[in-house]
MIDO-330988 format. One record per residue (C-alpha): residue number from 1; residue in one letter; y, x, z. Coordinates in steps of 0.25 Angstrom, whole numbers, plus 5000, padded with zeros to 4 digits. Example, Ala and Ser with C-alpha at 12.3 -4.5 7.8 and 13.67 -1.06 7.14 Angstrom:
2
<r pos="1" code="a" yy="4982" xx="5049" zz="5031"/>
<r pos="2" code="s" yy="4996" xx="5055" zz="5029"/>
***
This chain:
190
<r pos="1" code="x" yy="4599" xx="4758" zz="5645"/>
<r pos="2" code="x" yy="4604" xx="4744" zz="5650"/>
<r pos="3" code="x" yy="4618" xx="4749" zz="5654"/>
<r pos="4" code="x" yy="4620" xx="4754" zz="5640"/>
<r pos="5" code="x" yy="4618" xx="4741" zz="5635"/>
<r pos="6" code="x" yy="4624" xx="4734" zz="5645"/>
<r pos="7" code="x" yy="4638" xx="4743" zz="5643"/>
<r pos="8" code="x" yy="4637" xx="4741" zz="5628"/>
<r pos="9" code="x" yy="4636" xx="4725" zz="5630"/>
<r pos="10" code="x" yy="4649" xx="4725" zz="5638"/>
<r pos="11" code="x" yy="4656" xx="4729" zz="5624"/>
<r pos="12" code="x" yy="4647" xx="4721" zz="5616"/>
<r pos="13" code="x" yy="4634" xx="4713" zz="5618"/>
<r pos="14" code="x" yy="4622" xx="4721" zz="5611"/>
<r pos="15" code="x" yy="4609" xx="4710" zz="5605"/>
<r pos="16" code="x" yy="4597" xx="4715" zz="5611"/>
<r pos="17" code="x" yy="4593" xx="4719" zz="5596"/>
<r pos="18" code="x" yy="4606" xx="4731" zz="5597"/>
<r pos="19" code="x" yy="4600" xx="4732" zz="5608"/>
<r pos="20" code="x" yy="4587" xx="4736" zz="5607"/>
<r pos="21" code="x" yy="4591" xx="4744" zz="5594"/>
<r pos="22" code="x" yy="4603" xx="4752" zz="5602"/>
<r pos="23" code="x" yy="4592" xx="4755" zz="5613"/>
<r pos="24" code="x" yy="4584" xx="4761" zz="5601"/>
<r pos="25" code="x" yy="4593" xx="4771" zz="5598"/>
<r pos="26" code="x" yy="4597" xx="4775" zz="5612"/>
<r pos="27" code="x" yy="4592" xx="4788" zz="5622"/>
<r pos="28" code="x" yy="4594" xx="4792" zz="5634"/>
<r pos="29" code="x" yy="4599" xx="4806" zz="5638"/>
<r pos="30" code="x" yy="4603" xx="4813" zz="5653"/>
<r pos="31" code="x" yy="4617" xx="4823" zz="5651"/>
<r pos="32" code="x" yy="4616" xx="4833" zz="5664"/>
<r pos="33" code="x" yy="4631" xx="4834" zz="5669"/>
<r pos="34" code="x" yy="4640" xx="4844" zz="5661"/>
<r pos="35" code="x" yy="4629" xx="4842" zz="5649"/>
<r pos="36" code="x" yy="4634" xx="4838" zz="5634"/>
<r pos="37" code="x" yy="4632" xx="4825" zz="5631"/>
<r pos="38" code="x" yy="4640" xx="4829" zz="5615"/>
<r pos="39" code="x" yy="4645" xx="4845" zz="5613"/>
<r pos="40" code="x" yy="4658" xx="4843" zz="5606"/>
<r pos="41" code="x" yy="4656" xx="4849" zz="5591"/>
<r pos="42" code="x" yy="4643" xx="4841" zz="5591"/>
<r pos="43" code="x" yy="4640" xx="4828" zz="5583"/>
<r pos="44" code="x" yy="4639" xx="4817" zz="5591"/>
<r pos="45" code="x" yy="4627" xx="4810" zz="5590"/>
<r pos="46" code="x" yy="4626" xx="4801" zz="5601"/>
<r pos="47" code="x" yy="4632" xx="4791" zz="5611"/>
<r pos="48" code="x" yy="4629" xx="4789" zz="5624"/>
<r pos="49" code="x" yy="4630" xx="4779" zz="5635"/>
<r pos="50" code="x" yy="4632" xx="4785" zz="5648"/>
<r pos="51" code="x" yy="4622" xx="4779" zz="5657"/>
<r pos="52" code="x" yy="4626" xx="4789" zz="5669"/>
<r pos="53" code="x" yy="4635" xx="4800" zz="5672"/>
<r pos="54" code="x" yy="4650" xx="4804" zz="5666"/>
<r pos="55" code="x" yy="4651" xx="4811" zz="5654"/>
<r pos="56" code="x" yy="4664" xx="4818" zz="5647"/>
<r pos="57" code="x" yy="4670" xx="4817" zz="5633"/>
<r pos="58" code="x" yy="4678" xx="4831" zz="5632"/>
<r pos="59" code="x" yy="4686" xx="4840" zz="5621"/>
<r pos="60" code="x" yy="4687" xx="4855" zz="5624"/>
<r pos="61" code="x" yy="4702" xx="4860" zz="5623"/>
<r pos="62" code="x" yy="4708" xx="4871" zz="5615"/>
<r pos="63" code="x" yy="4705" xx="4880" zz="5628"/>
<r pos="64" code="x" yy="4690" xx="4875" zz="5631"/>
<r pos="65" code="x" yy="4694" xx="4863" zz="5639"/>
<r pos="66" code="x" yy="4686" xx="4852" zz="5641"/>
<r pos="67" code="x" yy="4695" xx="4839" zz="5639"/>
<r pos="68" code="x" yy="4689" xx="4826" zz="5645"/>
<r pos="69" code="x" yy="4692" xx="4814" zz="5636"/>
<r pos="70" code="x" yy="4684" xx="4806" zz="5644"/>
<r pos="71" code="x" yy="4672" xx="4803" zz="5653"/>
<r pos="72" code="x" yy="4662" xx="4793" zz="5653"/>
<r pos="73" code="x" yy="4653" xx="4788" zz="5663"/>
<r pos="74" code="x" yy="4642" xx="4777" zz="5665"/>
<r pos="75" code="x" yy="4640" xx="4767" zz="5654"/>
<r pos="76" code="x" yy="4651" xx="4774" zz="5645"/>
<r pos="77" code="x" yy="4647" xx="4777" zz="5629"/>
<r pos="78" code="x" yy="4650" xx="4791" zz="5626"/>
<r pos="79" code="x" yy="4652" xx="4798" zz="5612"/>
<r pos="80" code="x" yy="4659" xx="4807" zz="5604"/>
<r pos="81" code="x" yy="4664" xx="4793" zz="5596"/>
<r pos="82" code="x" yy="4675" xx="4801" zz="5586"/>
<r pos="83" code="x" yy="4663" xx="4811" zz="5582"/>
<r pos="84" code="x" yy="4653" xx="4801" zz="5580"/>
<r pos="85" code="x" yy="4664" xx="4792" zz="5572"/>
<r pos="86" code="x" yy="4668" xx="4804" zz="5565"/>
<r pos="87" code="x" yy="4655" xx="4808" zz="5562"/>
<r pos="88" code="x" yy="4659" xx="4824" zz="5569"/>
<r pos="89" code="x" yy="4657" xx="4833" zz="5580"/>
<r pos="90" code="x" yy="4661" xx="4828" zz="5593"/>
<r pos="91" code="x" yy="4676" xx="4833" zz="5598"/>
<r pos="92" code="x" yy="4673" xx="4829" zz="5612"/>
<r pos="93" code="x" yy="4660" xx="4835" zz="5621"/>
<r pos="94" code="x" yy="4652" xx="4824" zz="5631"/>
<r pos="95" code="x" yy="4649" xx="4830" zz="5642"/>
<r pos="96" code="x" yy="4640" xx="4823" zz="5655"/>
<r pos="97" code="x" yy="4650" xx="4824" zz="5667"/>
<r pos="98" code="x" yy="4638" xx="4822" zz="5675"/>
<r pos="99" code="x" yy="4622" xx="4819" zz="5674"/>
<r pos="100" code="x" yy="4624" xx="4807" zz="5664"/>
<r pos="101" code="x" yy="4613" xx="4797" zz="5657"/>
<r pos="102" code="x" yy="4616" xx="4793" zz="5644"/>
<r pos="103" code="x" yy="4610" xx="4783" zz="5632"/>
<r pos="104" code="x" yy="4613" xx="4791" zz="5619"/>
<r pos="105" code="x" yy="4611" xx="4785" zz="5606"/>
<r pos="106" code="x" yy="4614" xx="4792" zz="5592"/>
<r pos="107" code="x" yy="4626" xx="4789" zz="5585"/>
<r pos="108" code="x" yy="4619" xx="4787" zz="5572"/>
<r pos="109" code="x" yy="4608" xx="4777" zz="5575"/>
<r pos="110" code="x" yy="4617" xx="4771" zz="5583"/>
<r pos="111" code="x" yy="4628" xx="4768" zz="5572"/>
<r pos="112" code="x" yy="4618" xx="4764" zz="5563"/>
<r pos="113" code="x" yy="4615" xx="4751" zz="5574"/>
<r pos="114" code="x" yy="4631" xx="4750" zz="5574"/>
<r pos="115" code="x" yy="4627" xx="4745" zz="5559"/>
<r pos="116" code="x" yy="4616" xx="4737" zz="5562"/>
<r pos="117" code="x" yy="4618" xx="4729" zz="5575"/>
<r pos="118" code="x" yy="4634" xx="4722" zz="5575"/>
<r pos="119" code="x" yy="4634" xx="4721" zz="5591"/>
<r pos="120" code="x" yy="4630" xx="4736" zz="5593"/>
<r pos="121" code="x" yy="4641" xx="4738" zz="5583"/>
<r pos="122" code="x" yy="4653" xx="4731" zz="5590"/>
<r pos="123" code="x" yy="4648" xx="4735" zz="5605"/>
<r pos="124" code="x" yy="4652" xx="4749" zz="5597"/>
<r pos="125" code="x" yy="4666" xx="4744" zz="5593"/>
<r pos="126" code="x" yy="4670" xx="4736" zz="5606"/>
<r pos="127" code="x" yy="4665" xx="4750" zz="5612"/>
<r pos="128" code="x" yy="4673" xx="4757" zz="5605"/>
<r pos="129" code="x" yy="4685" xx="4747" zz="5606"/>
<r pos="130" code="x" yy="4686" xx="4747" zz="5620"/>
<r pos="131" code="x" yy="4683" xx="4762" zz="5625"/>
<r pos="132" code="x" yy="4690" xx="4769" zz="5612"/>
<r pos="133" code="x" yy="4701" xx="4759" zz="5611"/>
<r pos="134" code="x" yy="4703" xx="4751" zz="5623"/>
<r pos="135" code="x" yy="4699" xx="4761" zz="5634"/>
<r pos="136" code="x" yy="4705" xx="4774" zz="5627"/>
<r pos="137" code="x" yy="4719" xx="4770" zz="5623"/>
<r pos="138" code="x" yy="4724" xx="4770" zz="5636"/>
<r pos="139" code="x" yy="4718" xx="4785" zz="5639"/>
<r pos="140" code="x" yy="4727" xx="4788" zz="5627"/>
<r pos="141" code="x" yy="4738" xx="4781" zz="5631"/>
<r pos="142" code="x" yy="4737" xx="4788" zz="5644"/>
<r pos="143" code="x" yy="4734" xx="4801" zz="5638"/>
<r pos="144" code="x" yy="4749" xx="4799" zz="5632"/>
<r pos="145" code="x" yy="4757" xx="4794" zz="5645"/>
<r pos="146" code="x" yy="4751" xx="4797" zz="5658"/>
<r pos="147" code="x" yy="4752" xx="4808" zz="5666"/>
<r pos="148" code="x" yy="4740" xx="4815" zz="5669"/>
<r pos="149" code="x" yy="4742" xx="4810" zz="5684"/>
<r pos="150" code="x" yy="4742" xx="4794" zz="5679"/>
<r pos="151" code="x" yy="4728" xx="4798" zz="5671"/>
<r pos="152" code="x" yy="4721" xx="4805" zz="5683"/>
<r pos="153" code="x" yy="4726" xx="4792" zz="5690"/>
<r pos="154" code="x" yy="4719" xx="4783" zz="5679"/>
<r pos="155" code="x" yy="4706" xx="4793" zz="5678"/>
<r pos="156" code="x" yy="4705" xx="4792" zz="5695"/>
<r pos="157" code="x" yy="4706" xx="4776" zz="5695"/>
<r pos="158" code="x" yy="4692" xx="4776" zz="5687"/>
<r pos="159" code="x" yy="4685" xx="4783" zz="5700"/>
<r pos="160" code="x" yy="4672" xx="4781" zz="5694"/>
<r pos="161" code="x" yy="4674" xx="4791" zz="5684"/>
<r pos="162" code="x" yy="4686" xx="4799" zz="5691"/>
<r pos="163" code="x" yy="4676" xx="4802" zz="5703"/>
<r pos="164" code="x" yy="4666" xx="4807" zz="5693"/>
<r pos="165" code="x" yy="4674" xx="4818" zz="5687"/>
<r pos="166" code="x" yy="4678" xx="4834" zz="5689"/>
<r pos="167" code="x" yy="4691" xx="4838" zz="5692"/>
<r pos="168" code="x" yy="4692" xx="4845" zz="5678"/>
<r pos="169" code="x" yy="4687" xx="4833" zz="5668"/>
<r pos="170" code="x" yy="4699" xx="4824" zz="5675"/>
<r pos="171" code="x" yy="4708" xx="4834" zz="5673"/>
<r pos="172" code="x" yy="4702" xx="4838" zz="5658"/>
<r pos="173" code="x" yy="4703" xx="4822" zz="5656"/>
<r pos="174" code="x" yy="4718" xx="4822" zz="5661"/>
<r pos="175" code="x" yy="4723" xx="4834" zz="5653"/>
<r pos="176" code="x" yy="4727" xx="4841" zz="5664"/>
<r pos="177" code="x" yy="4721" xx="4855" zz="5672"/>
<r pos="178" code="x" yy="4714" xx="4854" zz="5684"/>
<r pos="179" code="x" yy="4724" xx="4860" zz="5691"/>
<r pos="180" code="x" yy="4735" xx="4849" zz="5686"/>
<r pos="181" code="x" yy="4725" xx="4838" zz="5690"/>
<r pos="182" code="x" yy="4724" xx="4844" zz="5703"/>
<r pos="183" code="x" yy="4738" xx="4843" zz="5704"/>
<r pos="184" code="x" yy="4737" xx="4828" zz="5699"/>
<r pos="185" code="x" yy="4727" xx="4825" zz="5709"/>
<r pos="186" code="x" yy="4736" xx="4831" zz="5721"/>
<r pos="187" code="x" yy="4749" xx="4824" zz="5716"/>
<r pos="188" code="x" yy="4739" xx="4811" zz="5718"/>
<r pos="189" code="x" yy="4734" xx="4815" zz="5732"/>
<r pos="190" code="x" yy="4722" xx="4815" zz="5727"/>
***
């Protein structure tokens, strides 16, 4: 659990009282790959730190699609955070993109140390500034302007995480059919 810690210090430093109360709260649980790690329609009860593996946050389309919002890999914080705000079912399924290792701790209990320990509580918001604001507006704005070509580019430059992924979550990602990605990728020489 020290990488958990460790990732939540580089937003905000945690006393070793947080700490040990956080560490009280938490469990850790093993998703075999393609397992759900939250089933849209489901309330969302926990979050999770990914100790290892990829996991992907999807929405299934009107035709039964699954459409990649996002992955997340090693020390990344995965929930579904509308659901959990809005107190409702999830929109969105987490699914494990391989074998991952996670600490999971329930939403409740930890809200309720939100309220108790000040340090916990803005770790949360310069989490939440910087990976719902900072990070994701230019995936908005790119959503708007690029061309699906300058996002595979983008996506490609973070090998760590391209490297890792099927042919059909980059293209769900993208927007675009395998077979147009394919097309993509020729274009590129790639």
């Amino acid at each position: 659990m020290e990488e958990f810690i460790e990732q939540i210090n580089t937003y905000y430093p945690l006393s070793p009282e947080t700490v040990s109360a956080l560490m009280k709260i938490c469990t850790e649980e093993k998703f075999n790959k393609n397992e759900l790690i939250l089933e849209a329609g489901m309330p969302a009860r926990y979050y999770y730190f990914i100790q290892s593996g990829l996991a992907g946050y999807y929405i299934l389309d009107e035709q039964g699609n699954s459409v990649y919002k996002i992955f997340f890999d090693e020390n990344s914080f995965v929930a579904s955070t509308s659901a959990i705000i809005k107190n409702r079912p999830s929109d969105f399924t987490i699914i494990a993109l391989e074998d991952c290792r996670v600490i999971k701790y329930p939403v409740k209990a930890y809200r309720e140390l939100l309220v108790k320990h000040h340090d916990l509580a803005l770790f949360h918001i310069h989490y939440l500034e910087k990976n719902w604001v900072v990070k994701k507006e230019p995936l908005e704005i790119s959503l708007k302007y690029e061309t699906a070509k300058q996002r595979y580019l983008s996506l490609a430059a973070n090998q760590s995480l391209y490297s890792r992924l099927k042919q059909h979550h980059i293209a769900s990602y993208l927007g675009v059919t395998p077979t147009q990605l394919s097309r993509i990728r020729k274009e590129l020489k790639l």
